[in-house]
C-alpha positions, 0 to 999 in steps of 0.5 A: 627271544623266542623262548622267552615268548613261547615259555609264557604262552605255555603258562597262560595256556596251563593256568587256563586248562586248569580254569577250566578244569574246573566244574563250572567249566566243564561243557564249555569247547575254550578247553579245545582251543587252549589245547592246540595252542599249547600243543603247537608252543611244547612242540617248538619248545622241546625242539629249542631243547633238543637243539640247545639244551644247556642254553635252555637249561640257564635260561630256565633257571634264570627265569624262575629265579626270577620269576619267583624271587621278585613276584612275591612283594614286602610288606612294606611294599603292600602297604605302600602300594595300599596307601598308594591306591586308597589316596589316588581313589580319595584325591579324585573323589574329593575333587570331583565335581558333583557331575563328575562324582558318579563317574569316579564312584561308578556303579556304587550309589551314595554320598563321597563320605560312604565311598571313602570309608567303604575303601578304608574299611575293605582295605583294613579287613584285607591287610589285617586279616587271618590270610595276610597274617599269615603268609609269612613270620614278617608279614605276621611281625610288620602288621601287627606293629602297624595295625593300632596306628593304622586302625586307628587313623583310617578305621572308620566307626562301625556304628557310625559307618552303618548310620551313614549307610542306610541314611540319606545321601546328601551333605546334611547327613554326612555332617551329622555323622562327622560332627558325631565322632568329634568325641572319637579325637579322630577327623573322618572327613574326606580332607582329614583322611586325605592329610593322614594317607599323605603323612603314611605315604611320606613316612613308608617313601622314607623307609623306601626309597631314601635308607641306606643310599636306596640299595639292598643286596641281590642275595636277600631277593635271590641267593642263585641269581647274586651267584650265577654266573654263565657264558651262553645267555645274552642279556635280553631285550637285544632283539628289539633296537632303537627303530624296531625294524632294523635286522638284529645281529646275533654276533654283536649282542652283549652276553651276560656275565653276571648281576649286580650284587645289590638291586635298587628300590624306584617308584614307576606309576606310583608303585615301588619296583625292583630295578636289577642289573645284568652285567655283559662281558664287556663291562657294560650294566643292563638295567631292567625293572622286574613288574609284577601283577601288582605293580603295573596296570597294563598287560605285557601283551597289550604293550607289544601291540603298542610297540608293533604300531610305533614300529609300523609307523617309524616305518612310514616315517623313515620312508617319508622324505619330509620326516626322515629329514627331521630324524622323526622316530619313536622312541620304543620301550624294551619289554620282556616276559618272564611270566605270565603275571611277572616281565622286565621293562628296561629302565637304566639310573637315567631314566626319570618320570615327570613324577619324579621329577615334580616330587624331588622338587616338593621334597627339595622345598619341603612342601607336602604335593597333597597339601595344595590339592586339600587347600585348594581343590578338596570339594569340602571348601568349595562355597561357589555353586560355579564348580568350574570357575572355583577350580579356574580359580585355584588352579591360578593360584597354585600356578602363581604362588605354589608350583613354579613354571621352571620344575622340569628346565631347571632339572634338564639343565642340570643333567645338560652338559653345555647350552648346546647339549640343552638345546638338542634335548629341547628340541628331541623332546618336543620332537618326541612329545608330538609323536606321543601326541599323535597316538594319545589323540588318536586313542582318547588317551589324554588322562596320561599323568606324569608317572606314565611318562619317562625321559632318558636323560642320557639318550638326549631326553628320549621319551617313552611312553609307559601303559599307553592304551585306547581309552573306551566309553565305560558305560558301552562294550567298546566305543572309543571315547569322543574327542568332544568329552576329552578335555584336553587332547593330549598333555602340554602343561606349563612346564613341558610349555616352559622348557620347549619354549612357546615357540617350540610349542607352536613351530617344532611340536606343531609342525613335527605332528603335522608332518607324522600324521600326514606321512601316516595319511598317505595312500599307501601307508594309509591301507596298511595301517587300517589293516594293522588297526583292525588287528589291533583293535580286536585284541584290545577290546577283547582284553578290555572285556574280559577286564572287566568280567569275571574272567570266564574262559569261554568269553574269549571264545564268545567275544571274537565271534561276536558281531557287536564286537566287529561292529565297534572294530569297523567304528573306532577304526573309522573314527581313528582316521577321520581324526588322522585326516583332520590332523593333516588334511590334503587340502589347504581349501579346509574351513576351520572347524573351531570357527566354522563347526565343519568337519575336516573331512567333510570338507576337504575338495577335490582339486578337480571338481573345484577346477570345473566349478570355476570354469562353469561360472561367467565373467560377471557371477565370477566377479560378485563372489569372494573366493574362499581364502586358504588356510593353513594345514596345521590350523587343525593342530594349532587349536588343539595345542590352544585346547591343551594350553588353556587355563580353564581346560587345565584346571577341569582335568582330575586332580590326580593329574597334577595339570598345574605341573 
């Protein structure tokens, strides 16, 4: 475990004295840094080695097996992560509202038209240029098989493309372009390009995830790796268990005897992955997903800081007398690095994301999922100037005549074995979903859409949540999103409402949120995690904005010592308790601040001082004045599960979303 993490530290370290080794790069002092850094991580390493050296021999050849075997992506793969991409990027243009527009299209200035065929020409120069050609003899055979069908579906016309440019950016002039290239036989619009991205994708998941059972054989990946075979590694991951806390014991981990001879195609996140099987000794299968670069959008350093936090908090909640009762915990996700664009996430055949699970019910009804959105939501065959109440609308209908309600119990219910088994899951994952819910409110990370979230349908419905991150203003350099922009706090569509039950909804998800969020809120829980999150807090927010520069080495060096950035630490951090205390206030004397407009923290009372304001009045004044009734402590919660639930909040989240499902 601690090889794994010191052999990646020591290859971010080399790629980035290489950076700067560069002479754009060759006054700056970040060259110092990175030198202690990797000096310190080889000093450890070569003692690993002296100590144990043939365990660091295998382990060196297990990770660059593959590290190098599954970096490299298919070019089916490409294509269908391209498609992927370009059809997510149309879905939110084309359902946009005209304020929402500039948002999605952010910093580039014109019409939905010109953004759409800016993607789609950048997207064809770059999958059939010379450089793509000419990686490899089946890149070379594959895209040259497909480049006619592909240009000629999604290769906008060049002096068309530069007509709409440098006109003007309304309605009128696109229509003037797209009624020009009727000749062409070639639909252009946003609704078109839409429909064909659709049949593509359908076509390149049929050659995917559904030939040949789904398998391919280990040794077209990795020969070494279908063949190794070894008695001093263990399978890894075993370090971190179910709580996060608990000490491991070495003597009981599973050591690794093998692989599995043929490797599975999945799809997390929208993207296709590899899913490889480490054999134990003792029979028992591992199953991890290799992600690269170009399969996952999060960083494995940005998902350990996640799991650091959900470990604090299970924790704090295993301590608690109330949570404890109720066997409250997280779920956490087992990650591993291998490289420093490559990692393995554990993800067995049990697993399924809501995704998943919605797109096997389209399949199994034979029902296109893009049709609904371009019949009902494209921006093209909106005619009411009430954006809002055009989209309530559609969203109705789908609700009504086109996704039914009962997608993710009926699926439940076949993986359940007896009423009872189904009853425990229903309960695990309302338990599950509100823990979930506490972090996604305190972050402003509702946007999650259902390929980040996972069920274990063997671990009684464990729910992990993939890529969950802060979500900040773009516009600023690092202020937390405000909980009045967010349309939705945190995800409670129909299905997940349909088969927790609407009493679980308001009993066993409310009161599960209520009793984490105020074990959280105790004093001494309180300090430390205020102290964990400035920790936390400074290093995602210098992730986020190096993210978004052009990755100077120096920056990193600049932005740890800039004010402004402690300055947005102290103030997401503040903010992130202040919605903590209004989840679980310390007083039931609280307005509410739906009805009232008053914030939960301004108004919570010291017992007493209301005790000595009661004293100080005389029997008559007493008497005249109506004492402020108590409300519940959970009223907070119950408005925001209103919030979540409501129909006209629904049909406003982005298209991508799938908030019908």
């Amino acid at each position: 475990a601690v090889y794994y993490a010191l052999r990646v530290q020591i290859l971010e370290a080399r790629d980035q004295m290489r950076q700067l080794q560069q002479p754009q790069y060759a006054e700056t002092k970040a060259a110092d840094d990175q030198g202690g850094k990797s000096s310190n991580a080889k000093e450890v390493m070569s003692k690993l080695h002296q100590m144990h050296p043939r365990l660091a021999l295998e382990t060196e050849t297990l990770l660059d097996e593959i590290s190098t075997g599954f970096k490299k992506q298919k070019p089916i793969d490409e294509i269908y992560s391209a498609l992927q991409r370009l059809l997510h990027k149309c879905l939110q243009i084309g359902t946009s509202s005209d304020d929402q527009i500039q948002l999605v299209v952010q910093p580039t200035k014109g019409s939905r038209l010109l953004y759409v065929w800016s993607m789609l020409n950048k997207v064809c120069d770059q999958m059939f240029s010379v450089k793509s050609l000419a990686r490899s003899e089946e890149h070379s055979r594959i895209l040259n098989a497909l480049r006619p069908a592909f240009e000629r579906d999604f290769l906008p016309n060049k002096q068309q493309f530069e007509k709409l440019r440098n006109g003007p950016a309304n309605r009128a002039a696109e229509l003037a372009v797209l009624n020009a290239k009727k000749d062409k036989k070639v639909d252009f619009s946003v609704k078109a390009v839409i429909g064909r991205l659709s049949r593509w994708k359908g076509m390149l998941e049929d050659i995917l995830f559904t030939k040949r059972a789904n398998l391919f054989p280990l040794r077209k990946w990795s020969r070494q790796l279908s063949t190794l075979t070894t008695r001093v590694l263990e399978i890894p991951g075993q370090y971190l268990l179910n709580d996060g806390y608990s000490k491991p014991h070495a003597g009981n981990h599973i050591m690794l005897s093998g692989f599995c001879r043929d490797v599975t195609m999945v799809r997390r996140s929208g993207y296709p992955q590899v899913r490889l099987g480490f054999r134990g000794a003792n029979g028992h299968i591992s199953y991890f997903l290799v992600q690269t670069a170009a399969s996952t959008h999060s960083t494995t350093k940005a998902d350990q800081r996640i799991v650091q936090l959900m470990t604090m908090i299970n924790l704090m909640l295993k301590g608690n007398g109330a949570a404890s009762s109720r066997v409250l915990c997280y779920s956490l996700p087992i990650v591993v690095p291998v490289h420093t664009r490559v990692r393995l996430r554990l993800d067995g055949p049990s697993m399924v994301s809501m995704e998943e699970i919605y797109l096997a019910d389209r399949k199994r009804r034979a029902i296109d999922p893009t049709n609904v959105i371009v019949s009902q939501l494209i921006y093209d065959n909106r005619k009411d100037s009430n954006a809002k109440i055009v989209r309530t609308t559609a969203f109705k209908d789908i609700c009504k005549n086109h996704v039914p309600a009962n997608i993710l119990t009926h699926h439940i219910s076949e993986a359940s074995e007896s009423l009872a088994h189904a009853h425990s899951m229903r309960t695990s994952l309302a338990k599950q979903l509100a823990l979930s819910s506490l972090l996604v409110y305190l972050f402003s990370a509702s946007e999650r859409t259902p390929s980040k979230m996972v069920l274990d349908l063997d671990k009684c419905c464990a729910f992990y949540d993939i890529d969950l991150a802060p979500k900040y203003i773009l516009t600023s350099t690092g202020i937390l999103e405000s909980t009045d922009k967010l349309t939705v706090p945190f995800r409670l569509t129909r299905n997940i409402c349909n088969f927790i039950s609407p009493a679980g909804a308001t009993g066993i998800f409310a009161n599960t949120l209520h009793v984490a969020a105020a074990c959280i809120n105790e004093t001494n829980n309180l300090s430390a995690l205020e102290g964990y999150l400035d920790i936390f807090m400074r290093d995602d927010l210098v992730a986020w904005n190096l993210s978004r520069t052009t990755r100077d080495p120096s920056d990193e060096r600049r932005l740890y010592r800039s004010k402004q950035l402690h300055s947005h630490i102290q103030s997401n951090v503040r903010e992130m308790l202040r919605r903590l205390n209004k989840l679980a206030p310390t007083s039931s004397f609280v307005s509410s601040p739906v009805i009232d407009g008053e914030d939960y923290v301004s108004t919570t009372l010291n017992s007493n001082n209301k005790k000595d304001e009661y004293m100080e009045l005389s029997a008559d004044v007493g008497s005249s004045l109506k004492p402020k009734e108590p409300v519940p402590l959970d009223r907070f919660i119950h408005s925001l599960i209103a919030q979540a639930t409501s129909s006209e909040n629904l049909a406003c989240m982005d298209a991508t979303w799938i908030a019908y499902f």
